[in-house]
C-alpha positions in Angstrom: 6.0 -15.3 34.6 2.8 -14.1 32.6 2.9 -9.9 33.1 6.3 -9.6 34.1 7.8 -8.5 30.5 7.6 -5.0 29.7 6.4 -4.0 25.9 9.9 -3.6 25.1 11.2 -6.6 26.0 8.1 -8.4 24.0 9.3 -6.1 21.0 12.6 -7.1 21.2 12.1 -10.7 21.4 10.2 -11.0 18.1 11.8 -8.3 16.3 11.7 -4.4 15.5 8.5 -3.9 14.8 6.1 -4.4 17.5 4.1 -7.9 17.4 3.0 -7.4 20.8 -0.4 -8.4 19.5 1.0 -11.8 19.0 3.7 -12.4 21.6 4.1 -16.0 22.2 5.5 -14.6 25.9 2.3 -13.5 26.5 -0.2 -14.9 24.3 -0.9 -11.6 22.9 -2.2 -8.5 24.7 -5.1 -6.1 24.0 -4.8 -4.0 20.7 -5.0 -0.6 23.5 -1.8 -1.4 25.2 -0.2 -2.8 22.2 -0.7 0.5 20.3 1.5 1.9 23.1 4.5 0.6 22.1 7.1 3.0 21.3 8.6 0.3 18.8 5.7 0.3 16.9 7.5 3.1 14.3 10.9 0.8 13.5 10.1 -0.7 10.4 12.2 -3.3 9.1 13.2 -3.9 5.5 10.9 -7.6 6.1 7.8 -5.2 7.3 8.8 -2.8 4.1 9.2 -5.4 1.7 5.8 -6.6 2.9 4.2 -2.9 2.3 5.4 -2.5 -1.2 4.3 -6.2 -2.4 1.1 -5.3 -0.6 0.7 -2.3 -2.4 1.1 -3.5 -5.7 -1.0 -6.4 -5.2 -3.5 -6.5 -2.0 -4.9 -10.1 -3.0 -1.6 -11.8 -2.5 -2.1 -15.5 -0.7 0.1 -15.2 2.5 1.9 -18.2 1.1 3.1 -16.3 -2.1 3.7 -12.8 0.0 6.3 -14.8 2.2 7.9 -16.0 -0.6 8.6 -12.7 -2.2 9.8 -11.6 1.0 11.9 -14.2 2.4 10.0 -15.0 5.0 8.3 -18.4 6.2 4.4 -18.6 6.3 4.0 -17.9 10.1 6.6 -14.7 10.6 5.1 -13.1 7.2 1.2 -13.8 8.9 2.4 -12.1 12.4 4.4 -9.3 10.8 1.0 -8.3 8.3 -0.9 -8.6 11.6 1.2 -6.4 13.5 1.4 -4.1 10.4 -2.3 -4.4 10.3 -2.8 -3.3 13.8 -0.3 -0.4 14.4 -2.5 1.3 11.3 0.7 1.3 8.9 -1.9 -1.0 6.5 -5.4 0.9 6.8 -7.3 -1.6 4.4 -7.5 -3.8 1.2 -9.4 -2.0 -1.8 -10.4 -2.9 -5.5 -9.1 -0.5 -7.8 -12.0 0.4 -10.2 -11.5 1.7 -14.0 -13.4 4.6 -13.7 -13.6 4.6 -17.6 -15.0 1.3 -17.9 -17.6 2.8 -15.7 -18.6 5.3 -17.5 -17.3 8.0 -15.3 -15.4 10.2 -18.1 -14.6 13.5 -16.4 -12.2 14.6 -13.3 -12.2 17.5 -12.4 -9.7 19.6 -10.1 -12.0 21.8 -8.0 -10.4 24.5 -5.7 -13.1 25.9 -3.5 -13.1 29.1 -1.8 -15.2 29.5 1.4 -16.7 32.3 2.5 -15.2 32.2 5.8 -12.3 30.1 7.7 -14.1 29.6 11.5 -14.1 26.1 13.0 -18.1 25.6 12.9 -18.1 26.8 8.8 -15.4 24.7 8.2 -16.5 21.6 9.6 -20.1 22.0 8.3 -18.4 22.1 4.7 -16.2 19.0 5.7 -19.5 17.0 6.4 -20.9 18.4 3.8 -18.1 17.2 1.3 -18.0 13.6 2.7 -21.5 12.7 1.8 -21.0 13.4 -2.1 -19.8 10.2 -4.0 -18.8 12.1 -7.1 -15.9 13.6 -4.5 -13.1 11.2 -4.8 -10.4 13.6 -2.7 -10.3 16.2 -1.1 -7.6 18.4 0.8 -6.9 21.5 2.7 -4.6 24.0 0.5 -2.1 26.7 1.1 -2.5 29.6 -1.3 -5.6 30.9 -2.4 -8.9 28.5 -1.5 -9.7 26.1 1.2 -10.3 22.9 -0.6 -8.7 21.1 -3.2 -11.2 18.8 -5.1 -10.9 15.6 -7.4 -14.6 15.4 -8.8 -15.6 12.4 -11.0 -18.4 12.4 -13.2 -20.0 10.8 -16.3 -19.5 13.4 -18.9 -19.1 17.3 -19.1 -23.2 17.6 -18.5 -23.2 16.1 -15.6 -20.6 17.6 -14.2 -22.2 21.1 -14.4 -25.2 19.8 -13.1 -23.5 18.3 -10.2 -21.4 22.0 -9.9 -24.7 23.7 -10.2 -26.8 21.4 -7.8 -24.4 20.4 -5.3 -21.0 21.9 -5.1 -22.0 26.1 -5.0 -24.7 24.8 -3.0 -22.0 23.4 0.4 -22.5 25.3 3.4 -20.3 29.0 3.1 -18.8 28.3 -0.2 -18.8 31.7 -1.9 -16.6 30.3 -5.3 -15.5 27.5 -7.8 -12.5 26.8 -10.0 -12.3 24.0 -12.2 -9.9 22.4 -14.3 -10.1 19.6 -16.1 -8.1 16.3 -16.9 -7.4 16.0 -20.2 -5.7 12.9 -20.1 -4.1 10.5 -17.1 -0.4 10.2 -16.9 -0.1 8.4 -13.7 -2.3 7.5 -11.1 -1.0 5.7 -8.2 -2.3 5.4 -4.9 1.4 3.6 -3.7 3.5 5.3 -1.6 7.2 5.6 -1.5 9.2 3.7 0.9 12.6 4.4 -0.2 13.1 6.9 2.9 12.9 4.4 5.6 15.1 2.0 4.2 18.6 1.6 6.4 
């Protein structure tokens, strides 16, 4: 019988979302033809449920996630798996107090480049990933090319690093800066609300 069951018959049999990484038909295929799987989009409200405990809390035991959920150990392990694999779930992260650590200032940057062509642009890009103190960064409509969320000790060293580093990217030709003057929210969870049935 083994390779006779075609992806959608293995997503079927354990459920909406894909576990084709897991099928007990099979005994679980490669993560390239599981990825395939045009069931790999139709989330659940199990596979949501799991996303929004996971968000809010990363370092949950399987046992107590399952629980929460209303799922049994095994399912809840499978279904995180198969969440895990299909890239829904990119990675598990400490979330640092950037106060605590000393790192005062954030700063909105937008940056203007000199010029929008596909080698400038992904020199910038390159350039922009190998800063630390750049904590975001996104293309804009409007006026600039980059949004920036710079994080710094205090208002010295921002300039410095403003001075030293940002002006100094590859065909930036201007800066605008504002600053935070306080946090209202900060959350890095995403809402779900939409894909709920």
């Amino acid at each position: 019988m083994r390779g006779t069951f075609s992806l959608g018959d293995q997503c079927r049999h354990i459920g909406l979302i894909c576990l084709c990484v897991l099928c007990p038909i099979q005994g679980g295929l490669r993560k390239d033809i599981a990825a395939k799987c045009t069931n790999m989009e139709q989330l659940d409200k199990f596979d949501l449920a799991i996303l929004a405990e996971l968000q809010n809390d990363g370092r949950l035991s399987n046992t107590e996630l399952a629980s929460r959920v209303g799922l049994s150990t095994a399912p809840c392990w499978r279904r995180v798996r198969a969440l895990e694999e299909a890239g829904f779930i990119k990675g598990y992260r400490a979330e640092l107090d950037r106060q605590k650590l000393g790192l005062g200032v954030l700063a909105f940057v937008r940056l203007d480049a000199e010029r929008n062509t596909g080698d400038s642009t992904r020199a910038l890009e390159e350039a922009i990933q190998k800063l630390p103190q750049i904590v975001s960064c996104h293309y804009i409509s409007g006026s600039g090319t980059f949004e920036l969320q710079v994080i710094c000790q205090d208002l010295d060293s921002f300039s410095r690093f403003a001075r030293e580093s940002l002006i100094n990217l590859p065909h930036v030709k201007d800066l605008h800066t504002s600053f935070s003057l306080g946090e209202v929210k900060a959350s890095s969870a995403l809402p779900l609300d939409h894909l709920k049935t």
